[in-house]
C-alpha positions as CSV (number, residue, x, y, z in Angstrom):
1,X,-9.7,-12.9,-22.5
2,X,-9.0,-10.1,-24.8
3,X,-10.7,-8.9,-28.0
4,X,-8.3,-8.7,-31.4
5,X,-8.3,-6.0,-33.7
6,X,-9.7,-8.7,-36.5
7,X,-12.5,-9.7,-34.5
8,X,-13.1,-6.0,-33.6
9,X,-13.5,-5.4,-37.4
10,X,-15.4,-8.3,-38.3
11,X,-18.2,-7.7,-36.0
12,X,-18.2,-3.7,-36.6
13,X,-19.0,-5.0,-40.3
14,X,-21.4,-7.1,-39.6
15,X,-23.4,-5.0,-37.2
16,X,-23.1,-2.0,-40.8
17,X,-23.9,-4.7,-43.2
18,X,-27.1,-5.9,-40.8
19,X,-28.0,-1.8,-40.2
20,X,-27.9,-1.0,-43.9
21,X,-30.4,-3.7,-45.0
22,X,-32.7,-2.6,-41.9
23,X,-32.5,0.7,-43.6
24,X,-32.6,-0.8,-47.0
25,X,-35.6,-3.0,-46.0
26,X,-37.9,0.4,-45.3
27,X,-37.6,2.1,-48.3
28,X,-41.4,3.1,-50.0
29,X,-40.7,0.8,-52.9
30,X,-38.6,-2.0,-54.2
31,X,-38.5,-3.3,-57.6
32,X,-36.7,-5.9,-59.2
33,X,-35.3,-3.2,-62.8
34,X,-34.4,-6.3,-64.3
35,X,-37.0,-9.2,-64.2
36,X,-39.9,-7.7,-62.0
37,X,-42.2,-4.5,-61.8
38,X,-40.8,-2.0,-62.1
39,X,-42.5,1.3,-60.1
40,X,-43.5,3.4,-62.9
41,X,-45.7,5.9,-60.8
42,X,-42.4,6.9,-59.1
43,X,-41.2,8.4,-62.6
44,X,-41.9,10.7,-65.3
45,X,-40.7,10.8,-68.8
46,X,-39.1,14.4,-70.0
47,X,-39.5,16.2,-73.1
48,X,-35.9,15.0,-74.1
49,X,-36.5,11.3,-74.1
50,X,-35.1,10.8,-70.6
51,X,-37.1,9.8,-67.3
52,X,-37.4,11.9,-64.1
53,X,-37.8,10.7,-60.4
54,X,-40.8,11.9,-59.1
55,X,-41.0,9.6,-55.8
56,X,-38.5,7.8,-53.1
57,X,-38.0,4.1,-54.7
58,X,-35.3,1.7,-54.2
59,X,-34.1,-0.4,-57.2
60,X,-32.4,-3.7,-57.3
61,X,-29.9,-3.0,-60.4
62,X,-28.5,-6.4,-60.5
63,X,-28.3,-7.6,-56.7
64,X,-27.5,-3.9,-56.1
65,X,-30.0,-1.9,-54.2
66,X,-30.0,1.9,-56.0
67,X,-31.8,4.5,-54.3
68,X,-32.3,7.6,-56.7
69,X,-32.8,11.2,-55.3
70,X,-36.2,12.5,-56.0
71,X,-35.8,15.2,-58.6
72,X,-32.9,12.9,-60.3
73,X,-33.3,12.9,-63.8
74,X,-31.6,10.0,-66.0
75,X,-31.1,11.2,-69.7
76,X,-31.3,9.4,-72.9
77,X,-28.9,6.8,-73.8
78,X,-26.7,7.6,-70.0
79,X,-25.6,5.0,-67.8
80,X,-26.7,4.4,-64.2
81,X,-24.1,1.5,-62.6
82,X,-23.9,0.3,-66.1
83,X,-27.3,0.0,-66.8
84,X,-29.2,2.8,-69.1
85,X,-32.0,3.6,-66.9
86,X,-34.2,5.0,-69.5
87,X,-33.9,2.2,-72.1
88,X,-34.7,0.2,-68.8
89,X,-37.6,2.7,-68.3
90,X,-38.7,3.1,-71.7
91,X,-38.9,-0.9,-71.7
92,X,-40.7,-1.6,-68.2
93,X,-42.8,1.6,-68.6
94,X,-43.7,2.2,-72.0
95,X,-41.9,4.9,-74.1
96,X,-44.2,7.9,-73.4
């Protein structure tokens, strides 16, 4: 019996797609940007009306899982995967 190249493929994907939400799964914090809490203590608001990340947290943006380097800093009005992060944080966090 001999492997194809499809099959191959198909179960190299699944084994990335199963080892990236094991990874995904261990992140510090996970919030819901959209409809849930959202984990304010992980960011700071900056002098110019944008927010800084001050702490490791995972977002769900829309079914997407973003994971934001710590010293990232989102600035007023910018997009983030098409969503403006600090309106988002402004909204879920109070604007500070």
């Amino acid at each position: 019996m001999t492997t194809s190249p499809n099959r191959l493929c198909r179960w190299a994907t699944a084994l990335s797609v199963v080892a990236l939400l094991s990874v995904a799964a261990t992140q510090p914090m996970v919030a819901k940007a959209a409809n849930g809490p959202m984990p304010c203590s992980a960011f700071q608001r900056t002098t110019y009306g944008g927010w800084r990340v001050l702490a490791p947290v995972t977002l769900d943006l829309g079914g997407r899982l973003y994971s934001p380097i710590v010293g990232t800093t989102f600035a007023a009005g910018a997009t983030q995967h098409g969503i403006e992060m600090s309106d988002l944080l402004d909204q879920q966090c109070g604007n500070r």
